[in-house]
Backbone as CSV, one residue per row, in Angstrom:
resi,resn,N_x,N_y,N_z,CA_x,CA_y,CA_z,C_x,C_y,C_z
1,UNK,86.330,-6.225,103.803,87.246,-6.061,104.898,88.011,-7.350,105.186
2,UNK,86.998,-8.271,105.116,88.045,-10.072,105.310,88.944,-10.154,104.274
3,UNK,88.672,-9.798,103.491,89.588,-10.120,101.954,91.197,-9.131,102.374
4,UNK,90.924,-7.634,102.855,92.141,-6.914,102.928,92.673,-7.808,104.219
5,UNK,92.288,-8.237,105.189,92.621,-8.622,106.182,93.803,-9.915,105.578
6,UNK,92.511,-10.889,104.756,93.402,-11.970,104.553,94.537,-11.512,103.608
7,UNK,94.869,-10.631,102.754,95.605,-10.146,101.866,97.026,-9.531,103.073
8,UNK,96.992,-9.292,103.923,97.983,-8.594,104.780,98.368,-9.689,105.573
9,UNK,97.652,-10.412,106.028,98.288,-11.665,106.876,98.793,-12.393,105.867
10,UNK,98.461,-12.857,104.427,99.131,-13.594,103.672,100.736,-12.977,103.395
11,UNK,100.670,-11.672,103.226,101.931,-10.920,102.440,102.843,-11.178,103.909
12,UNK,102.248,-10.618,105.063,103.313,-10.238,106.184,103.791,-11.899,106.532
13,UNK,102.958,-13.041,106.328,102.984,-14.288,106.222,104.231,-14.817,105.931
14,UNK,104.124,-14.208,104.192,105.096,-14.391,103.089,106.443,-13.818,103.391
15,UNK,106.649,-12.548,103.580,107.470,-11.957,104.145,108.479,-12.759,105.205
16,UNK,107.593,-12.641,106.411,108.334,-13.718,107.738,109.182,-15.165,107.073
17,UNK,108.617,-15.735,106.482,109.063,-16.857,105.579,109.767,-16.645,104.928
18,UNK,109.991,-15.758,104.040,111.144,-15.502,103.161,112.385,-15.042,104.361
19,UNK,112.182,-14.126,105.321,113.171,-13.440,105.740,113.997,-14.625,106.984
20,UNK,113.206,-15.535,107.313,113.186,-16.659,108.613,114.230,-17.654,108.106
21,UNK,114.179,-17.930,106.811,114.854,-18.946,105.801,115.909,-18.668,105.213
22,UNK,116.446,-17.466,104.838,117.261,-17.210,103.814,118.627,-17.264,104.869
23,UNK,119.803,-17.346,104.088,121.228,-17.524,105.022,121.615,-15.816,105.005
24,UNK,122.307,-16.027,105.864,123.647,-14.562,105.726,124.037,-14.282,104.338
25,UNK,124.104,-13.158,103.757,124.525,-13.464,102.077,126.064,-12.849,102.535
26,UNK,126.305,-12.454,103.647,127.758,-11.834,103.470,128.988,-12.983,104.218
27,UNK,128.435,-14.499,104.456,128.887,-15.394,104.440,128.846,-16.642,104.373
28,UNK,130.096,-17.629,104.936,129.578,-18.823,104.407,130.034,-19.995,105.043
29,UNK,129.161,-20.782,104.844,128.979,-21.992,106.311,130.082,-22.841,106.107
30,UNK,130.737,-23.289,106.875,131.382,-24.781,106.675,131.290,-25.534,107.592
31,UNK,131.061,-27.192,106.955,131.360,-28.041,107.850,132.558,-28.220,108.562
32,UNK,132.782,-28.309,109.642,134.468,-28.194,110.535,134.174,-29.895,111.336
33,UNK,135.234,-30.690,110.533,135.332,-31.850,111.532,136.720,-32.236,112.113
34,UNK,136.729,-32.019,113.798,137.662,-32.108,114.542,137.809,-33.673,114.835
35,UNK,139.023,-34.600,114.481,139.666,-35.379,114.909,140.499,-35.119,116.256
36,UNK,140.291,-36.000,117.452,141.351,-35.591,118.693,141.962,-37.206,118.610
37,UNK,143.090,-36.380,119.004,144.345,-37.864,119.314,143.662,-38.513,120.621
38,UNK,143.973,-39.728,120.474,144.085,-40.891,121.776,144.894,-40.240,122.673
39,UNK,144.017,-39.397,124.158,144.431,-39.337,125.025,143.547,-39.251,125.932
40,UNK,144.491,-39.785,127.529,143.708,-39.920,128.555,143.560,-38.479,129.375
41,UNK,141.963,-38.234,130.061,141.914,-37.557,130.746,140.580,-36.535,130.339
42,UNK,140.333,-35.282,130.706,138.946,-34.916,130.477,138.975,-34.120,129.095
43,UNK,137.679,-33.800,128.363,137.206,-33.382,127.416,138.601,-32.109,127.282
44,UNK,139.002,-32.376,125.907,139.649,-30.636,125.602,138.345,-29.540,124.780
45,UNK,138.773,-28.205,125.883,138.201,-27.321,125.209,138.983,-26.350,123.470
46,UNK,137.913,-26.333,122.738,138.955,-25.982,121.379,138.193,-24.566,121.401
47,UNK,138.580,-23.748,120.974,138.245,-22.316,120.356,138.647,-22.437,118.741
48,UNK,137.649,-21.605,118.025,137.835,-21.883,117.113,137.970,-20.156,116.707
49,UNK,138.725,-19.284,115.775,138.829,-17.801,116.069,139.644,-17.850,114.702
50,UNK,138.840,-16.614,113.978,139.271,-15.727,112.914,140.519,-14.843,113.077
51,UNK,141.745,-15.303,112.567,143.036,-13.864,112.897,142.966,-13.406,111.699
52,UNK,143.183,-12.168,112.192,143.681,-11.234,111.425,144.948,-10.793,110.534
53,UNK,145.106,-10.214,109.545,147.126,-10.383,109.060,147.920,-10.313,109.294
54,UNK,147.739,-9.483,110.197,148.874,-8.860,111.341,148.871,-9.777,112.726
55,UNK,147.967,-10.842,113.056,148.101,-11.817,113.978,147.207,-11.265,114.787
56,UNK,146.326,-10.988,114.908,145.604,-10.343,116.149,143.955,-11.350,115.882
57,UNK,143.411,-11.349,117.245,142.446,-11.606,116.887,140.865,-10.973,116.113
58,UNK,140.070,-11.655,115.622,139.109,-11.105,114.845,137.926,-11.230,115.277
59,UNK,137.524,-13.001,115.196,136.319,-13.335,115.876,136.493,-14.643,116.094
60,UNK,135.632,-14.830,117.215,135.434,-15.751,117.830,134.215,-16.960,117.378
61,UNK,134.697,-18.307,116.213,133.980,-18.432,115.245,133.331,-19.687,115.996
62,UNK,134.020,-20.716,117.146,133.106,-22.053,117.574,134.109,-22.204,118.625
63,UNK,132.983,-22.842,119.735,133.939,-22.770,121.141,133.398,-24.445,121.595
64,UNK,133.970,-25.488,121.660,133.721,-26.471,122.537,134.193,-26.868,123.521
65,UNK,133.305,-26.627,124.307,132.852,-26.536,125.717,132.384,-25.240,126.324
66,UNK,131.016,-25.468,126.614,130.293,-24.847,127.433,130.517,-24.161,128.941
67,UNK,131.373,-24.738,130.012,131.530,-24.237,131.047,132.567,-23.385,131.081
68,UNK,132.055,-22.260,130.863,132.837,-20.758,130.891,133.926,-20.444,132.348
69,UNK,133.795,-21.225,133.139,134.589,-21.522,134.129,136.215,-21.786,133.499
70,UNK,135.973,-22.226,132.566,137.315,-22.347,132.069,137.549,-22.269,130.880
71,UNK,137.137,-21.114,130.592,137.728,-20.436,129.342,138.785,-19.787,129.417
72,UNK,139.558,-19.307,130.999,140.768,-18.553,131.085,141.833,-19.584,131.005
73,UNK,141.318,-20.732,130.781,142.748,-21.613,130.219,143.106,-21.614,129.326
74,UNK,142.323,-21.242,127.874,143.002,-21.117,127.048,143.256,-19.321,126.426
75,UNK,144.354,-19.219,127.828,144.653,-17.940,127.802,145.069,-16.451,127.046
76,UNK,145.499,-17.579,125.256,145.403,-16.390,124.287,144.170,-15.942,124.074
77,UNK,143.347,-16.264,123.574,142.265,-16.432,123.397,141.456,-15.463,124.380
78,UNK,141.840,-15.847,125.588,141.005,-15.247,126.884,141.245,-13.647,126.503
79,UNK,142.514,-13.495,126.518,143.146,-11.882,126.529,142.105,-11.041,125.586
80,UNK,141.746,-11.944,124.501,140.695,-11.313,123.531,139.564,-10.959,123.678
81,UNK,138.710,-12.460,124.457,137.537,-12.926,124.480,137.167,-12.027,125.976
82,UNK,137.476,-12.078,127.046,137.332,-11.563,128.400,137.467,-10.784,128.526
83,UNK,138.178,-10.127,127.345,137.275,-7.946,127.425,136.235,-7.808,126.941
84,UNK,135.516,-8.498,126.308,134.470,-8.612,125.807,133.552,-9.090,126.339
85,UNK,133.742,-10.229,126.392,132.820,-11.392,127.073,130.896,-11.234,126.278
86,UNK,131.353,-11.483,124.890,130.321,-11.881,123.968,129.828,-12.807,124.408
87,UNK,128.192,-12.974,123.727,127.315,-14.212,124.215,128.217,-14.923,123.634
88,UNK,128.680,-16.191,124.032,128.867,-17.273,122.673,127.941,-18.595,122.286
89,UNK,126.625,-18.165,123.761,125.934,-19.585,123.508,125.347,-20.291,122.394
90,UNK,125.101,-19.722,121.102,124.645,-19.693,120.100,125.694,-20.635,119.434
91,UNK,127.407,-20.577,119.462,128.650,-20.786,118.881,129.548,-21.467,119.768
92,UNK,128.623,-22.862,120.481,129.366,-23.779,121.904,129.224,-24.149,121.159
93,UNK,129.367,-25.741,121.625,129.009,-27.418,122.275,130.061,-27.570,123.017
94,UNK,129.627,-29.271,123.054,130.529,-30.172,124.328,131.646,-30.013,123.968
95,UNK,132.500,-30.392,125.196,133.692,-30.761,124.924,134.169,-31.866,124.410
96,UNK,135.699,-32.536,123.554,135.558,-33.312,122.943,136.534,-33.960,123.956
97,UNK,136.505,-35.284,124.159,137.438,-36.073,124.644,138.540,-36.792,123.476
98,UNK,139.311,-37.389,124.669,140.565,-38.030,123.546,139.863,-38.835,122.506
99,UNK,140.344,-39.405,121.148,139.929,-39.938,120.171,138.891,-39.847,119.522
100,UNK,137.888,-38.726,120.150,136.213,-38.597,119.511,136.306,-37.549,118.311
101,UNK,135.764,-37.452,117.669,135.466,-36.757,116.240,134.058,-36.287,117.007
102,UNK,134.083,-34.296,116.448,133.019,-33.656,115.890,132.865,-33.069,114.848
103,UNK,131.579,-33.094,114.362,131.356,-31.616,113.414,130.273,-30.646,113.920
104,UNK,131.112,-29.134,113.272,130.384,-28.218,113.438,129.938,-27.394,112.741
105,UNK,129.145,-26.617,112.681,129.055,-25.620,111.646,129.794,-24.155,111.915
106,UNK,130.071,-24.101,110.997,131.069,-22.469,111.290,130.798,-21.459,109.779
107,UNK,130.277,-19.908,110.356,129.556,-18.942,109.215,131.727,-18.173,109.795
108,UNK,131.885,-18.537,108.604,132.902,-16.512,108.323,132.769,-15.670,107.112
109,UNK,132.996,-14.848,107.077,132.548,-13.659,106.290,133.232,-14.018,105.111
110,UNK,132.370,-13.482,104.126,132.734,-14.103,102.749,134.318,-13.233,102.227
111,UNK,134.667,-11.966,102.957,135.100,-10.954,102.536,136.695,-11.656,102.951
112,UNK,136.498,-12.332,103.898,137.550,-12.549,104.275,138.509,-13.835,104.067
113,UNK,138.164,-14.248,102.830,138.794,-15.423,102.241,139.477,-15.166,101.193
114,UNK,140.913,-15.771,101.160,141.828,-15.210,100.003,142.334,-13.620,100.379
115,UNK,141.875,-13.263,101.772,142.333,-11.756,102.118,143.541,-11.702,103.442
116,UNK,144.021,-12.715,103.443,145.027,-12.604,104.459,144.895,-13.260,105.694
117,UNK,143.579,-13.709,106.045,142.656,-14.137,107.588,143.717,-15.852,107.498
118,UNK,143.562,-16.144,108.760,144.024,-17.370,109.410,142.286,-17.906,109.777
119,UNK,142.800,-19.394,110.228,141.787,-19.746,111.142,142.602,-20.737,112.082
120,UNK,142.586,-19.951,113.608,142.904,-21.004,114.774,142.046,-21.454,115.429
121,UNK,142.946,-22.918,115.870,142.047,-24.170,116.820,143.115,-24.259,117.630
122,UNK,142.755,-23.501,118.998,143.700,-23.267,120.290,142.545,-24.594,121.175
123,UNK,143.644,-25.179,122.111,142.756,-26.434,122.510,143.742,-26.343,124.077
124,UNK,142.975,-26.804,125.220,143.396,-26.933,126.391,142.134,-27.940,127.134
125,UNK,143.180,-28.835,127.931,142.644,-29.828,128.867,143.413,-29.781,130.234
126,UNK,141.920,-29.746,131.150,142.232,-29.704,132.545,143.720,-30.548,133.192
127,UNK,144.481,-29.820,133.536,145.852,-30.322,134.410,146.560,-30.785,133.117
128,UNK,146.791,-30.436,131.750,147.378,-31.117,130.908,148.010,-29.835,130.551
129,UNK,148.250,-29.764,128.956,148.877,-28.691,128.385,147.581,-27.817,127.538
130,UNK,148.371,-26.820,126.982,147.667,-25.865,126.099,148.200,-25.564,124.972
131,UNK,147.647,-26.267,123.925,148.353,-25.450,122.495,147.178,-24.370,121.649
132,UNK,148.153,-23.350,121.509,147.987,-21.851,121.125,147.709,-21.960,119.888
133,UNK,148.272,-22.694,119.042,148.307,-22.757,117.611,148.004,-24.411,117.466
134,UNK,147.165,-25.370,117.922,147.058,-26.604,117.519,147.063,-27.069,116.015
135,UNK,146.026,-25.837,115.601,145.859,-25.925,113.912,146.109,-24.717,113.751
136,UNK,146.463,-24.421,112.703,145.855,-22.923,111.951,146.289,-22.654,110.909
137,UNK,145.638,-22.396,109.979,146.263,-22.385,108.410,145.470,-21.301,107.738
138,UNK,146.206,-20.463,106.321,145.483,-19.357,106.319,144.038,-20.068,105.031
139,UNK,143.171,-18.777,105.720,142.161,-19.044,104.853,142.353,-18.657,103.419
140,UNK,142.125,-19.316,102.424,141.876,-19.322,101.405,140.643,-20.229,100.718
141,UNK,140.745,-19.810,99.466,139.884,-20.919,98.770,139.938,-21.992,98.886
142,UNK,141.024,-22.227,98.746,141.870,-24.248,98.596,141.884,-24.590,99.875
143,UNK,141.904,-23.957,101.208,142.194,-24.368,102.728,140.714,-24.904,103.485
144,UNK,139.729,-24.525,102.579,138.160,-24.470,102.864,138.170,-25.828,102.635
145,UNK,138.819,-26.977,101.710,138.108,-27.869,101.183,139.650,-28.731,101.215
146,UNK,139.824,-28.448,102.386,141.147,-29.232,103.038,141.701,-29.896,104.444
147,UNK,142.354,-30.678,104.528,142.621,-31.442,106.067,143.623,-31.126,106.532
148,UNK,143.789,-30.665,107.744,144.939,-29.975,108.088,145.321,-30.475,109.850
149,UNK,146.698,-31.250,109.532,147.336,-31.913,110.922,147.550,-31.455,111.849
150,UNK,146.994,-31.585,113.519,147.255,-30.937,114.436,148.381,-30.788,115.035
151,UNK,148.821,-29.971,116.312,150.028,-30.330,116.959,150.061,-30.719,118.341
152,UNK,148.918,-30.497,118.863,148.562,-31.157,120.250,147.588,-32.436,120.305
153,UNK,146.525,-31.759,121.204,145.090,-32.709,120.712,144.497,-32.912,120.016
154,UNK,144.650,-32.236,119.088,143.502,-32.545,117.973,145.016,-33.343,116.445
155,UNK,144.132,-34.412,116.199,144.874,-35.583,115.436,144.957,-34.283,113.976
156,UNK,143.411,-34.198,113.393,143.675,-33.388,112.447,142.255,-32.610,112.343
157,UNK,141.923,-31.291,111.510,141.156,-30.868,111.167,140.590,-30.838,109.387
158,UNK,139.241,-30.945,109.063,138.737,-31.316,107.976,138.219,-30.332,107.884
159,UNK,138.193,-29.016,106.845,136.759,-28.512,106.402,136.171,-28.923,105.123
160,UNK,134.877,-28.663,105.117,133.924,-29.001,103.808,133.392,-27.663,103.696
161,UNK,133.141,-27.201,102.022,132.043,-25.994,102.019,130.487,-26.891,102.096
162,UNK,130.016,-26.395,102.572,128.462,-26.766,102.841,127.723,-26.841,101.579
């Protein structure tokens, strides 16, 4: 009886471990490093969001800044996000201030590369402006493993495949 016992805790063991570890197979990670221009004043919030071909939104892929208090500033975005109002706590962090560099990790679907998808970085700071399109360039193969110049706050964007 100890032996079947230990034989089922080992397998269901094995199991948990295999299934705890393995990635998404239907996508794929990238490193995302945000450069922000030298400016004064508080943290900009960036959204980071999958469009679609036709321009619409898709998903909502990395959000920095946490206080959901002001997520209706960056009001394209909102129109999407605030009928919904998905968890996103999983897909925050901080906000970035003028001149600081982050990286993040960002999963999009494997299906959707080389298929028409964009990726925007809409960015807004308290009492300042809001750009809609700061970055956004379409996804492809070659755009994954490329740096791409902002038009507001953010100086430029870097991705890496992981």
């Amino acid at each position: 009886m100890k032996t079947i016992f230990r034989i089922v805790l080992l397998t269901v063991s094995a199991v948990f471990t295999l299934v705890s570890f393995t990635s998404e197979p239907n996508t794929t990670s990238l490193k995302c490093m945000i450069q922000m221009v030298n400016y004064t004043g508080e943290g900009a919030y960036v959204v980071i969001s999958l469009i679609k071909p036709e321009g619409e939104y898709n998903q909502t892929l990395y959000v920095q800044g946490k206080d959901s208090e002001w997520y209706s500033d960056i009001t394209e975005w909102w129109k999407f996000y605030g009928k919904r109002r998905l968890d996103i706590d999983a897909i925050s962090g901080a906000t970035i201030a003028g001149g600081e560099r982050t990286v993040s990790i960002i999963k999009i679907p494997k299906d959707r590369i080389d298929a028409g998808y964009k990726i925007r970085f809409e960015t807004a700071v308290e009492d300042q402006e809001y750009y809609k399109k700061d970055v956004e360039f379409e996804l492809t193969s070659e755009t994954l493993a490329s740096k791409v110049k902002g038009k507001g706050f953010i100086r430029y964007v870097r991705m890496l495949p992981q």
